[in-house]
Backbone bond lengths (Angstrom), bond angles and torsions (degrees), N, CA, C in turn:
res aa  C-N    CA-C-N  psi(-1)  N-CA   C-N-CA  omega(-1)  CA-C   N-CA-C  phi
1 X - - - 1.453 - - 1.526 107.99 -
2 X 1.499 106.51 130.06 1.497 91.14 178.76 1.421 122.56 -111.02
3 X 1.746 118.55 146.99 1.588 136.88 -144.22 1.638 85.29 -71.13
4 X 1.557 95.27 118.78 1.874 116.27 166.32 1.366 110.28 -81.45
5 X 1.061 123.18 -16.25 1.572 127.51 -172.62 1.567 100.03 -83.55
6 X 2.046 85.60 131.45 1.420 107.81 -163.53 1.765 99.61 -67.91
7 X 1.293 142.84 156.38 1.389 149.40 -173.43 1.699 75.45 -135.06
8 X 1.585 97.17 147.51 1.522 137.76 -177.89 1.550 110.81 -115.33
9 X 1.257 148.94 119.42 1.114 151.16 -173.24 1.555 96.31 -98.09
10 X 1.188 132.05 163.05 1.316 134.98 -172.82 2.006 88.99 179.76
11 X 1.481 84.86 127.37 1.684 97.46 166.80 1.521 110.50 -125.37
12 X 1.550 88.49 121.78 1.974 82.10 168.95 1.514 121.73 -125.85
13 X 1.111 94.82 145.86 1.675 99.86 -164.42 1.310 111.32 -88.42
14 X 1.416 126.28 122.33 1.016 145.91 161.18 1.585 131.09 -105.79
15 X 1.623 118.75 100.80 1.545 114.44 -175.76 1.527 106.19 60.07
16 X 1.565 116.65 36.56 1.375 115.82 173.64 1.548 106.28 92.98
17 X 0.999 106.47 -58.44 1.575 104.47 -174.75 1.755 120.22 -58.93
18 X 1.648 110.70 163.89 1.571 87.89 -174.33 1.637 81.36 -127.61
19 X 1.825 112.28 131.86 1.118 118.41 138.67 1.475 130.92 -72.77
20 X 1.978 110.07 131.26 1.369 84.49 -177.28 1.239 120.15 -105.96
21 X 1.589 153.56 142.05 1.096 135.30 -134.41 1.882 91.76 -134.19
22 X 1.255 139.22 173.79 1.261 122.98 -140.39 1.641 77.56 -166.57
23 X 1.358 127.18 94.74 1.446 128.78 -170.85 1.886 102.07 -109.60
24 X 1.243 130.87 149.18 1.183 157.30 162.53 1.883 115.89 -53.42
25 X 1.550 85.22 -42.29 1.929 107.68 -157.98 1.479 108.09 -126.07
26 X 0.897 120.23 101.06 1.258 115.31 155.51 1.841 136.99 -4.37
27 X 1.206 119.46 87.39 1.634 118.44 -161.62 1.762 108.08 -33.10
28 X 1.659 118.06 -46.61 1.253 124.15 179.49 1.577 107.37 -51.98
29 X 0.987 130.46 -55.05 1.617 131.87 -166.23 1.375 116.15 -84.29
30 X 2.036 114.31 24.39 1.248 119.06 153.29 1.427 110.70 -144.68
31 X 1.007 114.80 155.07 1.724 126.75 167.87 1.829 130.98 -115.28
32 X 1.238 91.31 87.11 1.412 102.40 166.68 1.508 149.01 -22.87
33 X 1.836 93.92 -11.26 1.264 108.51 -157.12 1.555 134.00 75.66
34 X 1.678 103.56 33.17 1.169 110.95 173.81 1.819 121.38 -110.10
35 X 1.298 93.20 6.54 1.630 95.67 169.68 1.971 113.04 -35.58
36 X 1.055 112.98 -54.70 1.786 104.08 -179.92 1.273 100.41 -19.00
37 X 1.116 114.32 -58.00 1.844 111.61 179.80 1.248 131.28 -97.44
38 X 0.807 98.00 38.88 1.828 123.50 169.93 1.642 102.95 -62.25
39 X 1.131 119.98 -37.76 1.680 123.17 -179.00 1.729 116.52 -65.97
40 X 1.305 113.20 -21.16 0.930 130.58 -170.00 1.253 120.21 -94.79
41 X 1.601 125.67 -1.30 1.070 135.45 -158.38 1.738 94.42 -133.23
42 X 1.351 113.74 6.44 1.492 123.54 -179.22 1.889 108.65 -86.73
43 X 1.312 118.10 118.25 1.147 127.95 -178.91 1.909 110.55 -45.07
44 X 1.541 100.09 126.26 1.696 106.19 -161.48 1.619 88.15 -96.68
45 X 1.336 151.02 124.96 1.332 125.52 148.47 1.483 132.19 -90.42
46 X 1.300 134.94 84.13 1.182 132.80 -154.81 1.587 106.66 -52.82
47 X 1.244 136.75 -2.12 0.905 114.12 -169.22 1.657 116.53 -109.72
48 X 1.879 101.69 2.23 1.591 115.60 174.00 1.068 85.74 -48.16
49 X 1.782 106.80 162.33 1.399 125.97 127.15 1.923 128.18 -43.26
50 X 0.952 88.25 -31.77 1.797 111.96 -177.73 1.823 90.63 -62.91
51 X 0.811 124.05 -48.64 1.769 106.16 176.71 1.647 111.23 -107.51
52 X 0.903 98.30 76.95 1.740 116.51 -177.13 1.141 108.70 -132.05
53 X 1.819 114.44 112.05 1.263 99.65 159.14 1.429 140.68 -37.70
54 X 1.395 114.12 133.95 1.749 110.12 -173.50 1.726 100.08 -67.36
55 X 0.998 136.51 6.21 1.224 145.37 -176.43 1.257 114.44 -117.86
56 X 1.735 135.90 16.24 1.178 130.17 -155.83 1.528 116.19 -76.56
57 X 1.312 136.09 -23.05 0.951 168.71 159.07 2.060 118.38 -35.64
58 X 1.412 86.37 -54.97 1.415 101.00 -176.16 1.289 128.84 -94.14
59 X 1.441 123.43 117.65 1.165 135.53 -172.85 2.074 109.19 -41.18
60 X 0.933 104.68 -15.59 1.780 97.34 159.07 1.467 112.01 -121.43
61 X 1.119 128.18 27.70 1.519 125.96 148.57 1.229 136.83 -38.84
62 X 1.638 134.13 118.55 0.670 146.62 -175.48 1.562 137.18 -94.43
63 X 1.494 104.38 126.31 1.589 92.28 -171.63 1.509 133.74 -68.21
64 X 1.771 108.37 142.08 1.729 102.27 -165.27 1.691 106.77 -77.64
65 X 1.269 97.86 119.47 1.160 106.99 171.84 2.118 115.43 -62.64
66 X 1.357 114.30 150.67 1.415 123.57 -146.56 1.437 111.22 -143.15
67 X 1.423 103.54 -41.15 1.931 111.01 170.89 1.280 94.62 -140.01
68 X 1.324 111.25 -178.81 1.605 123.40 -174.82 1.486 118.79 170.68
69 X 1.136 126.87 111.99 1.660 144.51 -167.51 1.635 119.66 -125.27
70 X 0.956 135.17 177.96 1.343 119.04 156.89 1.368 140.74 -75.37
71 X 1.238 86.42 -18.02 1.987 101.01 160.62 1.082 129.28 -99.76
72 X 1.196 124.23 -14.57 1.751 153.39 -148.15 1.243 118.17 -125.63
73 X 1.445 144.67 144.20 1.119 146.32 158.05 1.785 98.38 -135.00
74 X 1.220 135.38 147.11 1.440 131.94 156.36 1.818 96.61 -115.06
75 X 1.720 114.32 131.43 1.726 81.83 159.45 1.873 95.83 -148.86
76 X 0.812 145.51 -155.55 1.550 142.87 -152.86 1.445 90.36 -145.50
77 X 1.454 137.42 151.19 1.085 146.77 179.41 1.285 109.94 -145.08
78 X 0.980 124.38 107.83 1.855 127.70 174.95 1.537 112.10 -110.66
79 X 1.071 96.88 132.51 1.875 111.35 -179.00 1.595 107.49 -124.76
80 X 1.390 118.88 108.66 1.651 124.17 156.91 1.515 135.51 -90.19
81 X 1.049 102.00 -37.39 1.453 101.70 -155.85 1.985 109.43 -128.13
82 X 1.642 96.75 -40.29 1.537 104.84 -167.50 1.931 99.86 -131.68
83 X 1.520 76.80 152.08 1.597 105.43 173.08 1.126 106.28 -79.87
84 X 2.025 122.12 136.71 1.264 122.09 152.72 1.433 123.61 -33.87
85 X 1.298 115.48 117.63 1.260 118.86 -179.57 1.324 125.20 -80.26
86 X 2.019 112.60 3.84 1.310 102.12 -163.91 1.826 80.19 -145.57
87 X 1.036 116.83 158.93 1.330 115.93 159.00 1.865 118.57 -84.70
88 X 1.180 137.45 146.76 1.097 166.60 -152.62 1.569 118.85 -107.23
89 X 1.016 152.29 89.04 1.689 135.81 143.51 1.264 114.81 -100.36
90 X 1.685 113.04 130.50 1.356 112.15 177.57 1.932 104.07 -97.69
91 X 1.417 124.34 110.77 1.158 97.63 -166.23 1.695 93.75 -98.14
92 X 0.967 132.43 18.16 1.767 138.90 175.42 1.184 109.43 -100.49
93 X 1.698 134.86 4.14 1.217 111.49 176.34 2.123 96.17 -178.35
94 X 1.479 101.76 155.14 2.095 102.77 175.57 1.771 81.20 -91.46
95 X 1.488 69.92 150.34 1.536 94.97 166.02 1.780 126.35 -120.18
96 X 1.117 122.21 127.17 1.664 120.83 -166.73 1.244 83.94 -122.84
97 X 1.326 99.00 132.37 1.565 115.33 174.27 1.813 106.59 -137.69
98 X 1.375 94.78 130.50 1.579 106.74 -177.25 1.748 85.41 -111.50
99 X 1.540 88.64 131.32 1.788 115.95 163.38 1.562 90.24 -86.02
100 X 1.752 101.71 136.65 1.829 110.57 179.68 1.450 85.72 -124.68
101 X 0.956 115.64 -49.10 1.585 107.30 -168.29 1.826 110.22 -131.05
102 X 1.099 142.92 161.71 1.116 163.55 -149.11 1.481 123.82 21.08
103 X 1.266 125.24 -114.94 1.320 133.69 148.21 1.268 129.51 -150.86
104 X 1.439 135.60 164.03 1.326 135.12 171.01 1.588 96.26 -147.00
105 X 1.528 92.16 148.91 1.804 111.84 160.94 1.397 115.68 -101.56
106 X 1.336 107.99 117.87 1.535 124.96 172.97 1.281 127.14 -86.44
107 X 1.137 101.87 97.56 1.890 107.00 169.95 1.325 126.32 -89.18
108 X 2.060 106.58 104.39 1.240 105.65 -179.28 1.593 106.14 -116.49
109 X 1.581 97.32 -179.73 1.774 90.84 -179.81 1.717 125.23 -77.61
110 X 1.427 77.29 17.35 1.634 92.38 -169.55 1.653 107.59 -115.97
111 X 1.459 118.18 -4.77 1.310 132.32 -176.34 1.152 129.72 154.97
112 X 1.077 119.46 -153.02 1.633 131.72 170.17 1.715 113.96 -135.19
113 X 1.138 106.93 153.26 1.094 107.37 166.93 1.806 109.81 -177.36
114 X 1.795 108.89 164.54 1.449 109.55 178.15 1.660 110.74 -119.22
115 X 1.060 106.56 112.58 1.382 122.33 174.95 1.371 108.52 -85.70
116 X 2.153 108.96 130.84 1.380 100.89 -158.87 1.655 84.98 -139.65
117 X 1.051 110.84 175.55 1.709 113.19 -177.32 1.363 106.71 -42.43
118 X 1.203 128.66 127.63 1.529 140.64 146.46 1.727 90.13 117.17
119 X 1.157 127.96 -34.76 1.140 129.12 -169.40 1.853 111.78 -73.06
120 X 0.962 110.35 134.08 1.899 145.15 -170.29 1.337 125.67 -85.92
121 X 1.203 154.83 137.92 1.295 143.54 -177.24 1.196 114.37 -160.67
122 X 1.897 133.05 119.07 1.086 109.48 163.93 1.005 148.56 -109.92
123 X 1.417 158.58 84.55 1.179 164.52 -82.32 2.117 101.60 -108.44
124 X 0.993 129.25 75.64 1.364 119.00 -176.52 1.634 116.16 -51.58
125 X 1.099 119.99 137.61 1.668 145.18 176.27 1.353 86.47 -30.26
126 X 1.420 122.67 137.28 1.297 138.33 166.26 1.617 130.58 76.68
127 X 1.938 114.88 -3.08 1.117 111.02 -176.34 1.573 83.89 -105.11
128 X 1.834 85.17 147.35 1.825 110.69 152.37 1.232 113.16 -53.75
129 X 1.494 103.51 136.56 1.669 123.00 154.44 1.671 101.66 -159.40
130 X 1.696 86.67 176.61 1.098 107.98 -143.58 2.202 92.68 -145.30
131 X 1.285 111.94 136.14 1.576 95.97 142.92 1.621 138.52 -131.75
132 X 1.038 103.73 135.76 1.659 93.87 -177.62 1.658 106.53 -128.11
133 X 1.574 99.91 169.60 1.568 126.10 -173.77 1.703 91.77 -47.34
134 X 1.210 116.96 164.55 1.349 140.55 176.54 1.293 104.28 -143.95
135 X 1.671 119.36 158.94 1.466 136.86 166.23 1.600 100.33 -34.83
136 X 1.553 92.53 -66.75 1.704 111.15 -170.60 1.638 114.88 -42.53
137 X 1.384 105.34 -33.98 1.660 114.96 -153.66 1.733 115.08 -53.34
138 X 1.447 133.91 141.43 0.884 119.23 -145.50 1.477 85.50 -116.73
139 X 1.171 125.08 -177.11 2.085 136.48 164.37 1.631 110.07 -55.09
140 X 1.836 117.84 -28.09 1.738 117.20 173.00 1.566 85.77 -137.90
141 X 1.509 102.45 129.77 1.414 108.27 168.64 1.579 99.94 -149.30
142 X 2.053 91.46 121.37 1.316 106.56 -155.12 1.201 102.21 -116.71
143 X 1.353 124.87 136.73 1.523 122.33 155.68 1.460 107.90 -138.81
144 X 1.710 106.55 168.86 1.404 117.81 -177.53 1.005 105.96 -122.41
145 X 1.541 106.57 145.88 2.123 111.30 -157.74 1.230 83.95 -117.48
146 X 1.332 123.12 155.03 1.016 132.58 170.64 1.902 113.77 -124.77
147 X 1.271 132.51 73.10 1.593 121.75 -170.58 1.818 115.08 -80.21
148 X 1.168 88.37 132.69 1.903 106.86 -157.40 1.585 76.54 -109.40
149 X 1.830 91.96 129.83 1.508 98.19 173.95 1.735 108.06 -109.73
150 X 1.300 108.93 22.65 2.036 109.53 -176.23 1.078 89.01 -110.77
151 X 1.415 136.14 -143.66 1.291 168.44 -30.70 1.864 108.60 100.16
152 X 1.164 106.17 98.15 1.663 128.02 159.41 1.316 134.54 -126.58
153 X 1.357 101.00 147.69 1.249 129.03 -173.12 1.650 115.51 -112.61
154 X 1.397 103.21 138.15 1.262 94.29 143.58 1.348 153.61 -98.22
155 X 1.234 155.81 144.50 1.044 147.70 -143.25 1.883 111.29 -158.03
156 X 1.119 109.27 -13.11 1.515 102.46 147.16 1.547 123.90 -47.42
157 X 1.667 107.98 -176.99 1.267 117.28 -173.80 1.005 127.50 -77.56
158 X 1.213 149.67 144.00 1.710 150.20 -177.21 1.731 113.01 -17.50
159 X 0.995 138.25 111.05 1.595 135.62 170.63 1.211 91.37 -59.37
């Protein structure tokens, strides 16, 4: 007779690699005992007011930080009205910044450029930048920074 009972595939990654694990039950319809982080699994919308820098306004506003690890920072950056008034080097950490919504022009010592929704950028440890308004730039123009405190690489496909 052959087994009607649905099997669940589940891969978990370990050091890159993926074990694949071959479950009975559905992962959702048990709990491991990971509720502690139950908060963390609560839908973030970057685009409330509720995660807005209290500074959003001001041309040196700062982005609200959101997660935070020892390698890791996540934080939200919203720009309306004014251009950084100062230029920027983070020499403690790269910075990747995804444009989600509008646009901004980035002035680094390495160029220029306009970052527009969907578009990515990574800022390496120790170079100047800067952001300002663009043609494109909209009334909320949001992105999420990401500051990496190791050593990265890239390893995607050819730019």
């Amino acid at each position: 007779m052959a087994d009607t009972k649905v099997k669940f595939e589940e891969r978990i990654t370990i050091d890159g690699k993926n074990v694949i694990l071959n479950r009975d039950t559905n992962p959702t319809q048990t709990n491991l005992g990971v509720l502690e982080y139950a908060e963390i699994f609560k839908i973030i919308n970057i685009f409330s007011e509720k995660f807005s820098p209290s500074n959003i306004d001001k041309g040196d506003g700062t982005p609200l930080r959101l997660f935070e690890s020892k390698h890791l920072r996540v934080e939200v950056s919203k720009r309306r009205k004014h251009d950084m008034s100062f230029w920027h080097r983070n020499i403690d950490a790269h910075e990747i910044i995804f444009c989600v919504k509008g646009a901004l022009k980035w002035e680094t010592e390495m160029g220029t450029t306009v970052l527009k929704a969907g578009d990515m950028m990574m800022i390496p440890r120790g170079i100047s930048h800067r952001s300002m308004l663009a043609p494109e730039s909209t009334d909320d123009n949001v992105l999420v920074e990401l500051k990496i405190f190791e050593e990265l690489k890239y390893v995607g496909p050819a730019i």
